[in-house]
ZAMARGU-4260 file (C-alpha; in steps of 0.2 Angstrom, whole numbers, plus 5000, padded with zeros to 4 digits):
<rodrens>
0) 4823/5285/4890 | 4815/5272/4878 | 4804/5283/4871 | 4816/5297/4866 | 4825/5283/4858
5) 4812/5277/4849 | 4807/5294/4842 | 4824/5297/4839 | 4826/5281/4829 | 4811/5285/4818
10) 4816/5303/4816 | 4832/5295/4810 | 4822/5282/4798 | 4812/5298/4791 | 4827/5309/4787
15) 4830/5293/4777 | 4814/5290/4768 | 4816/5307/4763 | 4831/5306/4756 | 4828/5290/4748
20) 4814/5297/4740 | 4823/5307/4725 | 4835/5294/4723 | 4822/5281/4719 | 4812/5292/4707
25) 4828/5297/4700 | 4834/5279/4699 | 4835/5278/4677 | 4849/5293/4678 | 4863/5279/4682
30) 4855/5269/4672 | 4866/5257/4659 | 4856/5251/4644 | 4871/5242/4637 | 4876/5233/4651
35) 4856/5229/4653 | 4856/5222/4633 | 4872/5212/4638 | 4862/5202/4650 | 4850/5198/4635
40) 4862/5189/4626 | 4866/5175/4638 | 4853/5167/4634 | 4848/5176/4617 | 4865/5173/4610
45) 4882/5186/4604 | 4873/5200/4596 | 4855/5192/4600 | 4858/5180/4585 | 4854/5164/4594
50) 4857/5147/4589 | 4844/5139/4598 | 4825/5139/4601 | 4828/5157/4609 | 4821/5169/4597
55) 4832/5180/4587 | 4833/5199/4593 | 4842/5203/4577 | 4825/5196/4567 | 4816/5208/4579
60) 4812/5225/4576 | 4812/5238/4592 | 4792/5238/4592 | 4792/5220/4594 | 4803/5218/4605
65) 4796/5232/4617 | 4780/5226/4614 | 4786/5208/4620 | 4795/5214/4636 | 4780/5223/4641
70) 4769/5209/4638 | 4778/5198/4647 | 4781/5210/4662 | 4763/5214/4664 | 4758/5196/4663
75) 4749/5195/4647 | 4761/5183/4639 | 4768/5169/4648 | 4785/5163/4650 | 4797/5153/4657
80) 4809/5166/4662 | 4806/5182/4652 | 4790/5186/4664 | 4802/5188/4677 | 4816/5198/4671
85) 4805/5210/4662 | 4797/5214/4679 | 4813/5223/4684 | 4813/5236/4669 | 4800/5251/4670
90) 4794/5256/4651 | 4810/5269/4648 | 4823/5258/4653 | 4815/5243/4642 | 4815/5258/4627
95) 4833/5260/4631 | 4840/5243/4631 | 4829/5239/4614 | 4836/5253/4606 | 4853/5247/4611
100) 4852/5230/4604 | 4840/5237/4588 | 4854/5249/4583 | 4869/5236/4587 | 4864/5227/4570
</rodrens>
């Protein structure tokens, strides 16, 4: 009786994997660049015009700032925080949220 419902629990657990799947590679369809680019501005100021240290989105250009969310997620510039934010956005939703905040100025 154990084994049947063992195969029947990783019969259920495959169904789901399979499932999943699709869902996971189609993951950027729900996807919310302005609501990503809001996150940006807690610490980068309204707008990305900071007042402090934190550099200045709006004295970025789109490149640059692409260029610097990849460097930091792939580790070739450090960081205090940005290395670890940067690592939850693939390449298409880091395009997305810097076109969002490049066109907001």
């Amino acid at each position: 009786m154990m084994k049947s419902k063992m195969k029947a629990w990783y019969a259920a657990a495959a169904v789901a994997a399979a499932i999943a799947a699709p869902t996971a590679v189609q993951a950027d369809v729900g996807f919310n660049a302005a609501l990503a680019a809001a996150n940006c501005y807690n610490c980068h100021g309204q707008g990305g015009a900071s007042t402090s240290k934190i550099p200045k989105l709006t004295e970025m250009t789109q490149k640059g700032m692409v260029e610097s969310l990849k460097a930091f997620r792939d580790g070739t510039k450090a960081g205090t925080i940005m290395n670890r934010i940067s690592k939850g956005y693939n390449d298409a939703q880091i395009d997305a949220i810097t076109a969002h905040i490049a066109k907001k100025r």
